[in-house]
N, C-alpha and C positions, 0 to 999 in steps of 0.2 A: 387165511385170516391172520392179521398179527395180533401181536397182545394186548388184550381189551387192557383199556384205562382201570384202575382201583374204581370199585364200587359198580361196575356192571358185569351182570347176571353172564359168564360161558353161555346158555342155551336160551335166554332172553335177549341176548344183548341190548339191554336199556335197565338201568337201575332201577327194579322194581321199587314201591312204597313197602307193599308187603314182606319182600326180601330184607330188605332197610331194615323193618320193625323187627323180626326174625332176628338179625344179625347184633342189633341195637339190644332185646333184650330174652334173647336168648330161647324164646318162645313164640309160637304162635301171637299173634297180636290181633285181632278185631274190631274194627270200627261200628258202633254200635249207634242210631240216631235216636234222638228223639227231638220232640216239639216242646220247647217250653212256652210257646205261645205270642212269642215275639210278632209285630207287624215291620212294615219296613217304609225309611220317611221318604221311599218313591213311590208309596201307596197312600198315606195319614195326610198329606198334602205340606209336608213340612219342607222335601227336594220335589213333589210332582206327586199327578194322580195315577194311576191305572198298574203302575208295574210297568218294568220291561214289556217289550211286546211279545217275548217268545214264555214267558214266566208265566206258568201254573205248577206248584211245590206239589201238587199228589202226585204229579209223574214222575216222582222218584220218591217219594216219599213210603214205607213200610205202612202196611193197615194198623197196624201194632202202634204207630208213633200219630197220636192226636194229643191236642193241647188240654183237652180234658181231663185225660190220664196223668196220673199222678208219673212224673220223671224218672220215680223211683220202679214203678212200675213197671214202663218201657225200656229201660232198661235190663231189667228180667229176662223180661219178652226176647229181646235183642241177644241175650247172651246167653238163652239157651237155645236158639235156633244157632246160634254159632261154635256153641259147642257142640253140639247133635253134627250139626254137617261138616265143619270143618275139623273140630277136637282144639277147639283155640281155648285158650288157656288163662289169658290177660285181655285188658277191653280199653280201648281208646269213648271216650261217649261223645259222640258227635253232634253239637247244637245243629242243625241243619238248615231249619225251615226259617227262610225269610233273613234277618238280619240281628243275629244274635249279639251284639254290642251295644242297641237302639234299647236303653234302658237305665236308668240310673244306678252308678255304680253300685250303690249299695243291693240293689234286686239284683246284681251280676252274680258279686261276692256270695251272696247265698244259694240261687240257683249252682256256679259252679260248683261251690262249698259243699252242696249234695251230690254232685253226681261224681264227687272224688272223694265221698264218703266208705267207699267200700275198697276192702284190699286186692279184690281180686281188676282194681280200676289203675291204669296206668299213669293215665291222662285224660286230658280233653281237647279234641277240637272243634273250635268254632269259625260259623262261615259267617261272614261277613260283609259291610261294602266300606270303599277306602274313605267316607266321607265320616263313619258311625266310628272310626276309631279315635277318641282325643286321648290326651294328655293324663288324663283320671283313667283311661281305660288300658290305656299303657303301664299305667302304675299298678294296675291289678293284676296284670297278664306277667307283668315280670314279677309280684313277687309270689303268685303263683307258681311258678316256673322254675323256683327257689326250691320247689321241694317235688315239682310233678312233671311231665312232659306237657308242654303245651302247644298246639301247632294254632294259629288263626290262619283262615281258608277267605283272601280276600279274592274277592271279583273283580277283576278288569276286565275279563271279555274281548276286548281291542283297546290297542295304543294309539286309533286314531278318532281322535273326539268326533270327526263330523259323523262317523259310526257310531261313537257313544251317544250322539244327538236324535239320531236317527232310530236305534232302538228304543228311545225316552230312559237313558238307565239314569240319566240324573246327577251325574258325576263326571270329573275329566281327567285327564292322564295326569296333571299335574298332580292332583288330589292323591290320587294312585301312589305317586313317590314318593310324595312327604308322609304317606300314611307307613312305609314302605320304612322310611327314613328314622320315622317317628318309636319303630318297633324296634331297629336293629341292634343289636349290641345288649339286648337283655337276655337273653337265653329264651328265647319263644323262636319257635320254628315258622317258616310265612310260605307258606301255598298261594300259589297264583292259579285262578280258573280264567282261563281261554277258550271263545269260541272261534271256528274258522265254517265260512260258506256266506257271511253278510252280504248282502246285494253290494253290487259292483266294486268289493273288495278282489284285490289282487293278490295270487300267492306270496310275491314278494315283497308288499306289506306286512303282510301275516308274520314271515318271517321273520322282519325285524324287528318284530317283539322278543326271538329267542336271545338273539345280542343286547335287547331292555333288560329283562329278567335276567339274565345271567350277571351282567355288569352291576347290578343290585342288591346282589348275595341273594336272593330269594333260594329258599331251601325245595320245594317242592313243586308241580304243576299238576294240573288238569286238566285236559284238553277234552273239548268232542265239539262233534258237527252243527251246524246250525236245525234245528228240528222243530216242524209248528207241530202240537199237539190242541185237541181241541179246547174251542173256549177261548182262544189267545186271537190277542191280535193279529198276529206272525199266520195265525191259522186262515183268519180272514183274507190274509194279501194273498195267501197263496190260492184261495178261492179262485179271487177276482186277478191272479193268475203274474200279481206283481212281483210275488218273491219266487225263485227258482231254486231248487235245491241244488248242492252240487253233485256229484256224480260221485260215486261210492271209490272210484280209481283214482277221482282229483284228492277226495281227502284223505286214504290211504299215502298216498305219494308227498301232498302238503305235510303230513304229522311225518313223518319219516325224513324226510328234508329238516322239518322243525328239530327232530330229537338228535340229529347230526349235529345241530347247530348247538347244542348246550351241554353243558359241561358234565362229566360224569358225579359231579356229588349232587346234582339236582336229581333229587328222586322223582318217581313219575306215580302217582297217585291213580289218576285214570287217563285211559286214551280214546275216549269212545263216550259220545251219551247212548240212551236209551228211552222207552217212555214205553206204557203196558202197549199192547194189542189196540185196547177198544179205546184209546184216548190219542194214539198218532195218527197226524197228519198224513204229514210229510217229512224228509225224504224213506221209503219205506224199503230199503235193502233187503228184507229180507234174512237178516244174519241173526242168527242170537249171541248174545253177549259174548260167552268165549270165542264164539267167531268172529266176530269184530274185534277183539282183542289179536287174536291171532292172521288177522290179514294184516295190520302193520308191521308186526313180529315177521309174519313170513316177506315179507317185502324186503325189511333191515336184511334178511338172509341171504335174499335174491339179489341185494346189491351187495353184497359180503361186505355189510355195511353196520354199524355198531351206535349205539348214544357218543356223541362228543367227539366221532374221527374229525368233523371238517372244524370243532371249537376256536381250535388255534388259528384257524383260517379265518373264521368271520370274525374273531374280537378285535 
């Protein structure tokens, strides 16, 4: 193997998020969720009705994190289950559920203002979609940012609208960069969420998202598979037998291809979705979490292959 690029992991080889945080501050770091109770305006009928078709928030969402609970509470909750199991030390508080910028600035300013209330609190990150960030919200997030880490966790999902059309996400690539453009240069860190396995999306589509994102400065990603869990629309096509999942080897192979393609300072947040037992569909691999973490991992291996060897090649 030659000498990995700055910033990827010897026995990972891909620039962990985790490692990142570690190295960034010195400790353990934790991402902790909670629900401030936010909706999202591809639900309120402001972009469309129903959600994405593959969207229901309890499949990842903690029991611990409901909008009832006081934030301060969930938070708690979140940070002592992460110190118990991991012995983490400091807390990132992650707005999660639905569209946490879909609010008036001033409800932002104090929700965030609470949950960066505490010392043992680093930062914040909030997930997002590229249509909910303006100009006002920009103004918060950098001067925020002034005194705390802040990463915003936008969703593009795919860089090809008649796919963004096609899941109803309500938004389009354009949106995407100017939201993208809109952030840059304040001191706010931008996570990019990607899905790969959309009906009749091709790998090498997919791929040329990693050459988007990279040429964008985007700081971080998160990748995983396309998956109906139930309740969803995505669940019904796969009923009535319209949506196919891909196969656990195609998107091993895709995300590894993908992490080639992007640069070593993009850290890698997640590589994998997930969803409980009694709420997935489809596709049902069979793996638990660290194991689908670790079938990419060992693939990079298999091809004595690293984040960012082929970078120089595709920009």
């Amino acid at each position: 193997m030659n000498k990995l690029p700055a910033g990827v992991h010897p026995d990972l080889r891909i620039n962990s998020y985790g490692w990142y945080l570690r190295r960034r501050f010195g400790c353990r770091v934790s991402k902790v969720n909670v629900d401030a109770g936010f909706t999202c305006p591809n639900r309120d009928g402001s972009r469309g009705h129903g959600g994405c078709i593959y969207c229901d928030n309890t499949s990842f969402s903690p029991e611990a994190t409901q909008a009832d609970i006081p934030i301060e509470e969930q938070m708690a909750a979140g940070m002592e289950y992460h110190r118990n199991r991991l012995g983490s030390e400091k807390f990132i508080v992650y707005f999660q559920k639905f569209t946490n910028t879909y609010a008036p600035v001033e409800r932002l300013a104090e929700l965030y203002g609470r949950a960066l209330s505490r010392d043992d609190v680093i930062g914040i990150s909030i997930g997002t979609r590229p249509d909910s960030v303006t100009p006002e919200v920009a103004d918060l997030l950098e001067e925020i940012a002034e005194k705390h880490y802040i990463c915003l966790e936008l969703g593009l999902q795919s860089m090809d609208d008649s796919i963004l059309q096609m899941i109803n996400r309500g938004h389009t690539l354009d949106e995407y960069v100017k939201a993208v453009e809109l952030l840059s240069g304040r001191g706010i860190e931008i996570c990019t969420h990607l899905i790969y396995g959309f009906p009749g999306e091709k790998r090498e589509n997919f791929l040329r998202t990693a050459d988007l994102i990279s040429g964008l400065g985007v700081n971080s990603v998160k990748l995983h598979q396309l998956h109906a869990v139930k309740g969803t629309e995505l669940a019904r096509l796969y009923q009535k037998r319209e949506f196919v999942p891909i196969p656990l080897k195609e998107y091993v192979d895709a995300a590894c291809d993908f992490i080639e393609r992007i640069p070593s300072r993009i850290t890698i947040q997640r590589l994998y979705g997930s969803a409980p037992l009694d709420i997935r569909v489809a596709p049902n691999w069979d793996l638990k979490n660290n194991q689908m973490w670790y079938a990419v991992l060992n693939e990079l291996k298999a091809r004595d292959s690293w984040q960012g060897k082929y970078f120089l090649e595709a920009a």
